[in-house]
VOPATOR-621572 format. One record per residue: x, y, z of N, C-alpha, C, O, CB in turn; residue in one letter. Coordinates in steps of 0.001 Angstrom, whole numbers, plus 500000, padded with zeros to 6 digits. Glycine has a CB too. Layout:
! residues N
XYZXYZXYZXYZXYZa...
//
This chain:
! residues 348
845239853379047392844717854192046298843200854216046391842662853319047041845181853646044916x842358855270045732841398855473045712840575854448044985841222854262043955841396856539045423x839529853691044941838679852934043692837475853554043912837097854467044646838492851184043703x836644852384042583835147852513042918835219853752041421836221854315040979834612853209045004x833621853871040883833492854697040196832210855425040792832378856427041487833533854214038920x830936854943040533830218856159041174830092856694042809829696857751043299828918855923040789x830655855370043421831188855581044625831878856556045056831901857087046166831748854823044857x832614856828043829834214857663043965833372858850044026832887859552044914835644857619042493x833381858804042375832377860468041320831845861443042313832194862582042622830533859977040237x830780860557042768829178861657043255829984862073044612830186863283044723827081860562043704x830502861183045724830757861610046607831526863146046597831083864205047041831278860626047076x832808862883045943833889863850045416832871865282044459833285866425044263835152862710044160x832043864931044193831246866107043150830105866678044252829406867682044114830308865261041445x830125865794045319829081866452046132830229867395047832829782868080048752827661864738046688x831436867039047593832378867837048490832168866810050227832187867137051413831682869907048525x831993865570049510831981864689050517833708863939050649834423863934049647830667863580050126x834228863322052041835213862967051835835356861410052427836299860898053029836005863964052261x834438861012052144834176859655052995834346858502051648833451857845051116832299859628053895x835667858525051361836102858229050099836370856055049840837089855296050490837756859368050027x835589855805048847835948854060048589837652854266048464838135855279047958835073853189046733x838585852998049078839794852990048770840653851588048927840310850566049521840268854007049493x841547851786048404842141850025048752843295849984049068844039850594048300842171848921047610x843802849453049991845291848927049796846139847804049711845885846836050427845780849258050445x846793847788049196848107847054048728849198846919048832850054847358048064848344847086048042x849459845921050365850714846116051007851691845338050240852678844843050785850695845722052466x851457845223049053852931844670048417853330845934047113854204845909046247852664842700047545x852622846638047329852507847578046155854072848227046086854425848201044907851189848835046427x855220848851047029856022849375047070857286848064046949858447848463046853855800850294048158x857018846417046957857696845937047503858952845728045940859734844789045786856899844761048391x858838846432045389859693845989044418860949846894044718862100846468044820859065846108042930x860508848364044859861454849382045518861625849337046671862514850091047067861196850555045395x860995848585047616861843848376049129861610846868049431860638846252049868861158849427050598x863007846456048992863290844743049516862674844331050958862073843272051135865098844419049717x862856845121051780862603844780053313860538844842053304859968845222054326863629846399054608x860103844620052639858639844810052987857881843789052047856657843661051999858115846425052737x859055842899051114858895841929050549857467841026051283857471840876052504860288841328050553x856417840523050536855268840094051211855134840384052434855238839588053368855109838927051161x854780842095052536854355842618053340852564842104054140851503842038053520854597843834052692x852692841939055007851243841676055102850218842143056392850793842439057440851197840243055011x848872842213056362848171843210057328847078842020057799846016841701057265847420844843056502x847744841477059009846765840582059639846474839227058850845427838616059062845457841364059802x847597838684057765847639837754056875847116838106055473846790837162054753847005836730057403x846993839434054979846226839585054086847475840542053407848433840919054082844678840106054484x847295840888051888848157841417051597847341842665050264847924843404049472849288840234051273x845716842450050500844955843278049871843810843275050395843248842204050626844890843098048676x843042844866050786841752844865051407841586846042050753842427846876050418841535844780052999x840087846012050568839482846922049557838455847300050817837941846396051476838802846187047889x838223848573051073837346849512052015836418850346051263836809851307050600838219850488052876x834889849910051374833895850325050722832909851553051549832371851233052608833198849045050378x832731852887051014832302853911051671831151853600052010830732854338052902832359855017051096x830283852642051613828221852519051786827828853441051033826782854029051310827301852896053427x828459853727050082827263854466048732826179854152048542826076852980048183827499854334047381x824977854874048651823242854121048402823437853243048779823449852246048057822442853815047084x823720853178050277823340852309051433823358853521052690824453854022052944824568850870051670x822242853948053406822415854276054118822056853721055916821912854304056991822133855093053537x822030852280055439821740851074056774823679850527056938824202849793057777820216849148055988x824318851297055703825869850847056273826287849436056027827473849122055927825991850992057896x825265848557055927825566846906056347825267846390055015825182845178055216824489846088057684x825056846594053770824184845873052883825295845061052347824967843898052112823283846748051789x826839845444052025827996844712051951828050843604052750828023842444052337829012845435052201x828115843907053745828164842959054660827037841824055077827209840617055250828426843647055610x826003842493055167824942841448055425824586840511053565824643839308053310823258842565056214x824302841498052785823996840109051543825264839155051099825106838264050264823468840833049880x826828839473051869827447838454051687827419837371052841827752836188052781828614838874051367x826949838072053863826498836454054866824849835675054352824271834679054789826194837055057066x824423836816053072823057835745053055823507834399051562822907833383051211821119837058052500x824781835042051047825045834117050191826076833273051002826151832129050554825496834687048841x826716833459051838827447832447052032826424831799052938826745830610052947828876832725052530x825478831943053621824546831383054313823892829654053418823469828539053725823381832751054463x824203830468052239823050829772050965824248828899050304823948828546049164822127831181049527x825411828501050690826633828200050023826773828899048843826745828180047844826774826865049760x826886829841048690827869830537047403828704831327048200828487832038049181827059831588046126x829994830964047378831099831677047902831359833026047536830999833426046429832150831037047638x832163834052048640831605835366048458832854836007049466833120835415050513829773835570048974x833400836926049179834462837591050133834063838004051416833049838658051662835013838760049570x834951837574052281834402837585053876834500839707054340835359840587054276836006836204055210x833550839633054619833554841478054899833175841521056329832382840907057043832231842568053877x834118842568056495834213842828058368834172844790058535834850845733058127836406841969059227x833004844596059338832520846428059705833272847123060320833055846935061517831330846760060579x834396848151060101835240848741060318835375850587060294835224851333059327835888848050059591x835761850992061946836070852392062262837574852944061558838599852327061846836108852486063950x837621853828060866838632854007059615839185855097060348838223855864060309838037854354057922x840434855943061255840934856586061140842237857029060918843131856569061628840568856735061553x842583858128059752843513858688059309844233859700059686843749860828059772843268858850058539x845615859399059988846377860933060565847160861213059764847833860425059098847196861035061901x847174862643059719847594863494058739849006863900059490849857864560058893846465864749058378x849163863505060686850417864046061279849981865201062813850699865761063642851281864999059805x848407865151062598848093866142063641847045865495064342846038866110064695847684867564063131x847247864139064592846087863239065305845008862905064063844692863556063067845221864196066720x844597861634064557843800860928064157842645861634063745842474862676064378843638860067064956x841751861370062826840893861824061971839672860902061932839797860007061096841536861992060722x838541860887062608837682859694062002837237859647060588836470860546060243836469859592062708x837653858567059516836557858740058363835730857872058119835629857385056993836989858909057202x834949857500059178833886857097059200833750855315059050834599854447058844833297857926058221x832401855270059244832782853376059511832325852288057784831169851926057564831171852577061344x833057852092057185833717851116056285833119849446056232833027848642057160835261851130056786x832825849313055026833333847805054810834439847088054385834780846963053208832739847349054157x834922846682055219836488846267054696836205844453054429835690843614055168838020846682056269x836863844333052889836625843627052408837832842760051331838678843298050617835639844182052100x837597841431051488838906840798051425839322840828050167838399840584049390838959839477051892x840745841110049450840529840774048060840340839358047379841321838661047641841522841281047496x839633838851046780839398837677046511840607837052045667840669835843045444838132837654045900x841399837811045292842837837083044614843696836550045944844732835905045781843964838411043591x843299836798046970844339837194047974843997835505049180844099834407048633843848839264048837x843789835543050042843509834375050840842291833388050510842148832174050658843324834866052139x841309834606049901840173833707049544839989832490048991839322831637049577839591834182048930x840525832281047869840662830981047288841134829674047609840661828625047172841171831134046532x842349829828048607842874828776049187841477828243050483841239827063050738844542829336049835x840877829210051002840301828941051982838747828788051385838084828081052144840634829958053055x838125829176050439837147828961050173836977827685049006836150826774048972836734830167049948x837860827942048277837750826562046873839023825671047248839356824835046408838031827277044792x839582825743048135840803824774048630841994825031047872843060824513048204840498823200048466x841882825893046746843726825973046041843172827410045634842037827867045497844500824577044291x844781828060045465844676829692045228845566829726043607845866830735042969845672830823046818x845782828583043317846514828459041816845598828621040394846043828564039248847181826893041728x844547828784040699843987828924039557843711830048038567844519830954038774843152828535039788x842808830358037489842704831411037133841509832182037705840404831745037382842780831309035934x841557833408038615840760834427038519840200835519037511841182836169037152841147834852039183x839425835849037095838566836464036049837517837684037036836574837576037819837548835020035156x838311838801036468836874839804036894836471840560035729837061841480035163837144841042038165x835000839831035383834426840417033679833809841833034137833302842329035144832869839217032726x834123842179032896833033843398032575833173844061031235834167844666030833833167844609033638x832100843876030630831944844541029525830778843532028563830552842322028549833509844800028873x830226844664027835828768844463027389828427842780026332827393842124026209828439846069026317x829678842603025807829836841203025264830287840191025745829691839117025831830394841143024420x831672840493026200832219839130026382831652838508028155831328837366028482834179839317026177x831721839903029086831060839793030478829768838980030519829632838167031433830727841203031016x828918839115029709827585839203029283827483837724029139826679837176029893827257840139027966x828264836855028166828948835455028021828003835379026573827458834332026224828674834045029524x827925836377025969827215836301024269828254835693023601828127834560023137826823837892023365x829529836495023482830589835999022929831983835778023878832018836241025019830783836872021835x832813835235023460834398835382024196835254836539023690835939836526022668835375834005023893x835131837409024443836036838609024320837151838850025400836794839192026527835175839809024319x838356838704025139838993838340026227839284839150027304839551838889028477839939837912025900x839109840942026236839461842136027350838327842653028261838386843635029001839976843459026596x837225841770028065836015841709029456837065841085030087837897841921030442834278840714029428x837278840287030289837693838935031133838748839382032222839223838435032849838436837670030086x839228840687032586840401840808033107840854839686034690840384839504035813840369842428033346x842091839146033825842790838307034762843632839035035911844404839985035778843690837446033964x843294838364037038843964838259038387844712838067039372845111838574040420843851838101038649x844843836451038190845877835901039162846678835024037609845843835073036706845035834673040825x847615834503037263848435833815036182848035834697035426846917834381035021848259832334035716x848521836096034825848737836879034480848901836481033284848128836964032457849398837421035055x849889835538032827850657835244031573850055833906030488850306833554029336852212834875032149x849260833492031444848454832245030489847297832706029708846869833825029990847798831009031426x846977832339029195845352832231027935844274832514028452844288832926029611844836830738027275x843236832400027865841827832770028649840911831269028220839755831154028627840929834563027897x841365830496027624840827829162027333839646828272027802838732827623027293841676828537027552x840135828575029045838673828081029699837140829000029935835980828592030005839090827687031168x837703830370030016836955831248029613836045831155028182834824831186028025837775832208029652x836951831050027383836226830567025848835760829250025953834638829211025448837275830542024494x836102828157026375835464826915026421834539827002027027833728826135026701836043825963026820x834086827856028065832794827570028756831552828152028005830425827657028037832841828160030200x832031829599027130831005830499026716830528829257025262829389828869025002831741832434026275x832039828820024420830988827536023680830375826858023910829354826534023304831188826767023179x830959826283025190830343825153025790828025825458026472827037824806026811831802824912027399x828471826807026254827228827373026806826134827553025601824946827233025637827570828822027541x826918828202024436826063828736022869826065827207022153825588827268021020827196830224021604x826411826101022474826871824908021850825273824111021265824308824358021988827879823923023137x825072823440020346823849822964019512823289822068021027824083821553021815824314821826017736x822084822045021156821306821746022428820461820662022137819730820262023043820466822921022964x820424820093020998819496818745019987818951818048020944817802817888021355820425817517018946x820870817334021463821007816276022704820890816908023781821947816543024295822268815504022849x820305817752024728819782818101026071820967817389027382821746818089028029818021817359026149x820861816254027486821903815704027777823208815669027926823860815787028964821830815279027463x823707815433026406825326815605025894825861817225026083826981817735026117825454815165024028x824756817650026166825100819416025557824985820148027521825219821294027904823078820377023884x824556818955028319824215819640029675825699818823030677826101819235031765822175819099030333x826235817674029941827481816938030475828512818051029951829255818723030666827753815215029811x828433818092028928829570818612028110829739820673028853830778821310028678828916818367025928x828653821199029506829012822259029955829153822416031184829612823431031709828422822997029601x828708821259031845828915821202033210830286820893033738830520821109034927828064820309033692x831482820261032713832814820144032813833651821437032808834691821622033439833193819325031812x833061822244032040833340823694032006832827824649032932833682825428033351832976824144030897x831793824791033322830960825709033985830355825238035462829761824160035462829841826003033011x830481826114036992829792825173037855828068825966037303827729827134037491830428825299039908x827263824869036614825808825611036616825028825402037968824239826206038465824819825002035371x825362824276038429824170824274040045824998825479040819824300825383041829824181822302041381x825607826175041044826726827201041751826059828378041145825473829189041862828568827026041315x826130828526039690825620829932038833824284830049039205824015831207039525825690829891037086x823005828990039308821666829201039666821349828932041114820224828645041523820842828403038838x822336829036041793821735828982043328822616830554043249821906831463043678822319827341044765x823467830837042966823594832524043164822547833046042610821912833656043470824837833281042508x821934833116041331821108833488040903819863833425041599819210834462041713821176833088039985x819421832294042106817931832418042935818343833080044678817298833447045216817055830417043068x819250833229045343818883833884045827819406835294045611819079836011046557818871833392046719x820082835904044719820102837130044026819165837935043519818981839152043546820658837008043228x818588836990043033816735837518042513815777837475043942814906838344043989815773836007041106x815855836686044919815787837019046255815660838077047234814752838457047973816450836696046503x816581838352047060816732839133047852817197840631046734817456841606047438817767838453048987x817298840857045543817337841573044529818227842518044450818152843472045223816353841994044346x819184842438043552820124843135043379820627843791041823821334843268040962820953842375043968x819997845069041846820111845245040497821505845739039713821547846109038540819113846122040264x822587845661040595823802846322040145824640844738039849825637844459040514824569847564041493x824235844023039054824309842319038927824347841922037419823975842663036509822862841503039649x824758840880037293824186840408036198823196840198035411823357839808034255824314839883036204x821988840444035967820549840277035151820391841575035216819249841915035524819206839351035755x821201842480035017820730844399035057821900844282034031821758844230032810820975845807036911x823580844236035008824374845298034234825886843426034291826399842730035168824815847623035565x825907843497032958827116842344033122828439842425033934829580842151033564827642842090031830x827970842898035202829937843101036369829544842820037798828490842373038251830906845274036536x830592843173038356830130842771039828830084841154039661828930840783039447828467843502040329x830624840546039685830948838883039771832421838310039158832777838806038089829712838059038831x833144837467039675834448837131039220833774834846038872832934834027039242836092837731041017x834817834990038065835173833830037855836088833033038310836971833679038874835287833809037035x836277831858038316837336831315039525837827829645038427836828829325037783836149830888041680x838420829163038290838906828066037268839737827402038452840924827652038660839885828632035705x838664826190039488839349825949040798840217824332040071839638823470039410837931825734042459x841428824333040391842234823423039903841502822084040574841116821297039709843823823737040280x841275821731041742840464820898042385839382819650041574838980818523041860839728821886043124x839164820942040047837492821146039442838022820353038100837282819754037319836695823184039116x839482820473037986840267820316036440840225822073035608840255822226034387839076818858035213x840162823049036479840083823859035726838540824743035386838492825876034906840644823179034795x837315823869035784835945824395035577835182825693036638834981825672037852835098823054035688x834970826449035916834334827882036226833711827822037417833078826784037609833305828399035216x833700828661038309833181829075039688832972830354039183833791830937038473834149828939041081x831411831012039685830716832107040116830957832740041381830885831991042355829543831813040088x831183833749041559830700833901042684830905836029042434831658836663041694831732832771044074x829779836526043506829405837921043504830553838884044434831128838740045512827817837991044143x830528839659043639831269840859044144830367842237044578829161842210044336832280841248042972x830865843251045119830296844879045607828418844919045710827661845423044880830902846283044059x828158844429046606827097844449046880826674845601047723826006845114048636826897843383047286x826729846658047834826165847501048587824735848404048031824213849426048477827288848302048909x824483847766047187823129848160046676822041847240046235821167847444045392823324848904045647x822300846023047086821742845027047288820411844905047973820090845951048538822527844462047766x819897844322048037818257844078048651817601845665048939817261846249049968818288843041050452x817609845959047785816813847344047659816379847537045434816866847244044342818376849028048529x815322848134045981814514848579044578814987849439044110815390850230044963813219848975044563x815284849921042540815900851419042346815609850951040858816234850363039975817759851955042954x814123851604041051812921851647039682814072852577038438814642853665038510810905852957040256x814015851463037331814706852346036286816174852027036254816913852850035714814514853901036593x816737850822036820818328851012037227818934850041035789819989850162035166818832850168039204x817596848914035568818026848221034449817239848338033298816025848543033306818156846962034724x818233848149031903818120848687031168816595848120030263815982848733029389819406848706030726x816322846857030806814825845922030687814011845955031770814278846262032932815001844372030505x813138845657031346811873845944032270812080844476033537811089843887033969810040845855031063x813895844007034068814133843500034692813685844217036076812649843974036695815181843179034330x814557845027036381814619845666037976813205846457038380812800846866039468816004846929038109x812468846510036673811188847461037610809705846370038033808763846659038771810434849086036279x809864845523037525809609843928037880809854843164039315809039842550040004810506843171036965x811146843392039515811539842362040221811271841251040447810781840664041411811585842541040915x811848840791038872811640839850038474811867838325039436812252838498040592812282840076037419x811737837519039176811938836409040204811881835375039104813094835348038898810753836245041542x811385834493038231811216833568036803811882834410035942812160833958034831809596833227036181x812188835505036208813433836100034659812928835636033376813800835484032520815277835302034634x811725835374033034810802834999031609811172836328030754811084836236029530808787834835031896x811585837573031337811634838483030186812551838543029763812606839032028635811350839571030245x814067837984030555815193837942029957815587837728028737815146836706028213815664837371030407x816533838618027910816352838214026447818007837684026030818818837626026955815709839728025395x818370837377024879819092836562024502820490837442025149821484836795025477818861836201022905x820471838457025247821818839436025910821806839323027022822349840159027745821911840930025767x821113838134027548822325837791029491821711836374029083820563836163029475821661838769031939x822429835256028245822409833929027539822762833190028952822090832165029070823603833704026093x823590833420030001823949832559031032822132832290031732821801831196032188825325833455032207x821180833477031682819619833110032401819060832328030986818566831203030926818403834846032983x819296833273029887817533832692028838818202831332028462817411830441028771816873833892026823x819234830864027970819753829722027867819478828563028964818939827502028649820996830015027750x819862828838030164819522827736031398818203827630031815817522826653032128820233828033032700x817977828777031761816135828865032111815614828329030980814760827583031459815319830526032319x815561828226030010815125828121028975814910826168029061813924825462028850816178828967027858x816431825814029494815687824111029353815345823725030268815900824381031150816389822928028951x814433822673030878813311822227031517814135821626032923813674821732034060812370821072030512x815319821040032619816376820368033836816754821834034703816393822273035795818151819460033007x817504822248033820817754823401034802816864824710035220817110825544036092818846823920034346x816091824653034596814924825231034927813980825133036413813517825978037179814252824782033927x813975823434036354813775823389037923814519823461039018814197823757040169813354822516038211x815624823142038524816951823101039800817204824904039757818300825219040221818908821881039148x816736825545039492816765827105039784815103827447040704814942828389041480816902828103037936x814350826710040445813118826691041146813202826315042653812721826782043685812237825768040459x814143825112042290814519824338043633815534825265044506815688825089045715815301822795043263x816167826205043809817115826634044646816403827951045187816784828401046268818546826811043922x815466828540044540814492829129044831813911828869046556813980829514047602813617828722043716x813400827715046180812270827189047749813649826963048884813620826819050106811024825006047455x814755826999047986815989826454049641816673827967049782817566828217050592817824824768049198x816049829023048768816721830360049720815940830612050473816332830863051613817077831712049147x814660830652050212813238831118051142813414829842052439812827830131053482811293830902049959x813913828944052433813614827939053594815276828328054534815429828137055741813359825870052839x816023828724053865817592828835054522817741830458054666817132831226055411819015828096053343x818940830758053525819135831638053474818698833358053378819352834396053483819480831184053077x817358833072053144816350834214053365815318833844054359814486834709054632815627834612052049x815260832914054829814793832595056423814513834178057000815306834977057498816257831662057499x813069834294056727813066835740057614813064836117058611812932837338058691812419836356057578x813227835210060135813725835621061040815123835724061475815626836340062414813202835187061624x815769834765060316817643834864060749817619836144059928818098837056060602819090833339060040x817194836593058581817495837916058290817174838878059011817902839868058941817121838220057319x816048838916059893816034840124060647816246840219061879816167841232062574815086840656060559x816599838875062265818103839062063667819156839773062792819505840936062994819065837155064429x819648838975061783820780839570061658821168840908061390822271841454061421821208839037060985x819755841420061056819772842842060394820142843899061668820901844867061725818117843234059624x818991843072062952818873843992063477820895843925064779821334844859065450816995843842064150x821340842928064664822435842557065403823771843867064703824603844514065339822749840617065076x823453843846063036824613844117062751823857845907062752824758846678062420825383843179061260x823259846255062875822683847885062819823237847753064344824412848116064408820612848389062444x822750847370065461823282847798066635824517847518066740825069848042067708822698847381067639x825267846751065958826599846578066323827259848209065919827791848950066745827306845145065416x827080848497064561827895849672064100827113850855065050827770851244066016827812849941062228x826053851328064897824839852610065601825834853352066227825931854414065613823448852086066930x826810853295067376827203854289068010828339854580067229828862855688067346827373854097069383x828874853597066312830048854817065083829259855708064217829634856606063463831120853871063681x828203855310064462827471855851062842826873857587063017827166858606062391825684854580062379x825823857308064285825029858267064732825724858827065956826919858582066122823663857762064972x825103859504066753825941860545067895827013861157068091827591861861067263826125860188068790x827402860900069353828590861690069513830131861183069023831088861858068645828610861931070929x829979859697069185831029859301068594830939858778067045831736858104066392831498858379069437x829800859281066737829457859025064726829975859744063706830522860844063772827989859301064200x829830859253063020830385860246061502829773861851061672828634862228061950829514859455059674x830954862580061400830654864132061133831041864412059850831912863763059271831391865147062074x830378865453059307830947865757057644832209866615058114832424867190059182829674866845056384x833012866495056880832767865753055522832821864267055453832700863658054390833745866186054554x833012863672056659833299862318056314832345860963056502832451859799056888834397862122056996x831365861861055985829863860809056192829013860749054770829104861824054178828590861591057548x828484860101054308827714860257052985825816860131053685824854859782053001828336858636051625x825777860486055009824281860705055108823623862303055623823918863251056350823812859553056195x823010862041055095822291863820055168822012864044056107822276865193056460821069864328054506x821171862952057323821400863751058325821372861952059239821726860985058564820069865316058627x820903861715060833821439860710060910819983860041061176820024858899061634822656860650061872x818787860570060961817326859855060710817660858671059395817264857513059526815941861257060131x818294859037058358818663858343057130819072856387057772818760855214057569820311859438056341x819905857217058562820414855570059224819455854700060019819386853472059967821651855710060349x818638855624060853818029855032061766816567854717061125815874853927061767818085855871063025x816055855226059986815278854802059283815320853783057406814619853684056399814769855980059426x816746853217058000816895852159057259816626850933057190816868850060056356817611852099057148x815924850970058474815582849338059118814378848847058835814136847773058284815585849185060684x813431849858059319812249849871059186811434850920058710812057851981058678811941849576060084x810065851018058265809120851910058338809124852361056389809540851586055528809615853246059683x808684853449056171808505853349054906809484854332054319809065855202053556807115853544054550x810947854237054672812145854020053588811862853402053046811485852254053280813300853673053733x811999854294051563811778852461050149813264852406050430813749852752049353811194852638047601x814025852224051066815627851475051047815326851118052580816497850918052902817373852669050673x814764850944053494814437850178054608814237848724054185813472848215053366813227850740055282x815435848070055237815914846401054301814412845616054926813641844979054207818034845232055112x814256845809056208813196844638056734811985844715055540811863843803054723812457845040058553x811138845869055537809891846043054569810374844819052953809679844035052308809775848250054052x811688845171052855812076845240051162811989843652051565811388842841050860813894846143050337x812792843236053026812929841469052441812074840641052433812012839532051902813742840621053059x810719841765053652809317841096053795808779840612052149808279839527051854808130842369054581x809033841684051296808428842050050211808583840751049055807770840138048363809069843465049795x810188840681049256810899839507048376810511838284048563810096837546047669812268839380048547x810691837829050428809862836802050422808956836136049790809050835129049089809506836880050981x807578837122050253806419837108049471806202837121047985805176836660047484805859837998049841x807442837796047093807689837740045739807682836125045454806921835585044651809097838534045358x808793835360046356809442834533046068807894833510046020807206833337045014810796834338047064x807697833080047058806595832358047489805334832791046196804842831806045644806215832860049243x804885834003045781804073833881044914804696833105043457803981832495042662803563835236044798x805721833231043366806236832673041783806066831292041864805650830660040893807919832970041310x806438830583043274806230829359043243805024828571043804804878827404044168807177829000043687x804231829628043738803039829148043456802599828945045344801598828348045738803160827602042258x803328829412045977802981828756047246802061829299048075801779828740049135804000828602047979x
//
């Protein structure tokens, strides 16, 4: 089936056919017994992302190797030539991020058990973690149980702060916070305004049994990642690029709350100086940048590249001037930029 929303929209309104989509090889298995846990290379859900406002193709792919680089866990995405036959030969539609569903193998292999509860929030309150609203919270996986720990963490978060201490034990049983602020510092990093400090979605929750049940972060649909797009959030967050999040206001409580006390305040500083020393390492980012652009280049551009309708770039300079030079969506300039963001906040 088709997903994605502005992914979907603009493409389809602009008579493009290079369409976001997913499948779900257990989807029929109720009406055909014989395909019972059907599965595609061990997987039994992959979600294929078109590169909407990405026209370097890789931004899926590369900012989830800069978080898993940085240990935050993050769905493994693999760069993929997509063709469809209609019955009259194969069709190229163009080259894809295919990307794992995180209900699906991820969990067993990344948090060690796949029994727990998955959570993908969205919505302006309960996503946000102001209040517990349960129909942000949509569940994933145990379909039929409560949202409990969901609500225990958001008290555990708004909870009286007197004792600094009691009030930082008591949420850390609920919540991973060193996990939430090392996504966060290198998110602000490398900058991503389609996130939580812009818009409350794009991130799932994870309740790893391992943990007793306590909250895991981790980021989802990044393809508009490590790029500027003046005006995208609704605070004078994204036109900032921000890095200390000091303007953050009480409506994203998971930053002004943690930032706010002095313990975790530095251990977000600290995780700060270990993205700039690791995971934003600017020469592994721009090997890698430049490894995974030449890897895809001959699906993308020439003779064997995307042709319309099944391309979302205007022409194929778009691609080849994504790397470098003065594209404001050219990743090298943007991560030079962040770096240097990063390093001025901390004073270095």
């Amino acid at each position: 089936c088709y997903n994605g929303f502005t992914s979907l929209l603009v493409p389809l309104q602009q008579g493009q056919l290079k369409l976001p989509f997913r499948l779900d090889f257990d989807r029929f298995e109720d009406d055909y017994p014989s395909i019972h846990n059907q599965r595609f290379y061990g997987f039994s859900k992959m979600t294929f992302a078109n590169g909407f406002n990405d026209p370097s193709l890789i931004r899926d792919k590369l900012a989830g190797d800069l978080f898993r680089r940085g240990g935050v866990p993050v769905a493994r995405v693999a760069l993929v030539r997509v063709h469809v036959d209609f019955g009259e030969g194969p069709v190229y539609f163009g080259l894809y991020s295919m990307i794992e569903d995180p209900s699906d193998r991820m969990l067993q292999a990344q948090f060690g058990s796949g029994g727990g509860n998955l959570y993908k929030p969205d919505g302006d309150l309960g996503a946000s973690w102001q209040v517990c609203v349960e129909e942000d919270f949509v569940k994933k996986t145990n379909k039929g149980s409560g949202f409990g720990d969901v609500c225990d963490a958001i008290a555990a978060l708004h909870a009286d702060r007197s004792d600094a201490v009691v009030w930082r034990a008591a949420l850390e049983k609920k919540f991973d916070v060193q996990g939430f602020l090392r996504w966060l510092a290198i998110n602000q990093t490398m900058e991503n305004s389609d996130s939580y400090p812009c818009q409350p979605h794009n991130y799932y929750l994870y309740g790893v049994p391992g943990e007793a049940g306590r909250l895991d972060w981790f980021p989802w649909d990044m393809n508009e990642a490590l790029a500027h797009y003046p005006g995208y959030c609704p605070s004078s967050l994204a036109e900032m690029g921000s890095i200390l999040l000091d303007e953050v206001g009480s409506d994203r409580p998971l930053i002004r709350i943690l930032l706010d006390d002095p313990e975790y305040r530095q251990v977000y500083l600290d995780e700060l100086q270990a993205a700039l020393d690791g995971a934003f390492e600017l020469e592994w980012v721009f090997s890698r940048i430049d490894a995974l652009h030449s890897l895809i280049a001959p699906w993308v551009v020439g003779e064997s590249g995307e042709k319309a309708p099944y391309t979302l770039l205007t022409r194929d300079a778009d691609f080849e001037e994504s790397i470098e030079g003065d594209n404001p969506l050219a990743l090298k300039p943007h991560a030079t930029k962040r770096a240097e963001a990063v390093r001025q906040a901390l004073g270095l």
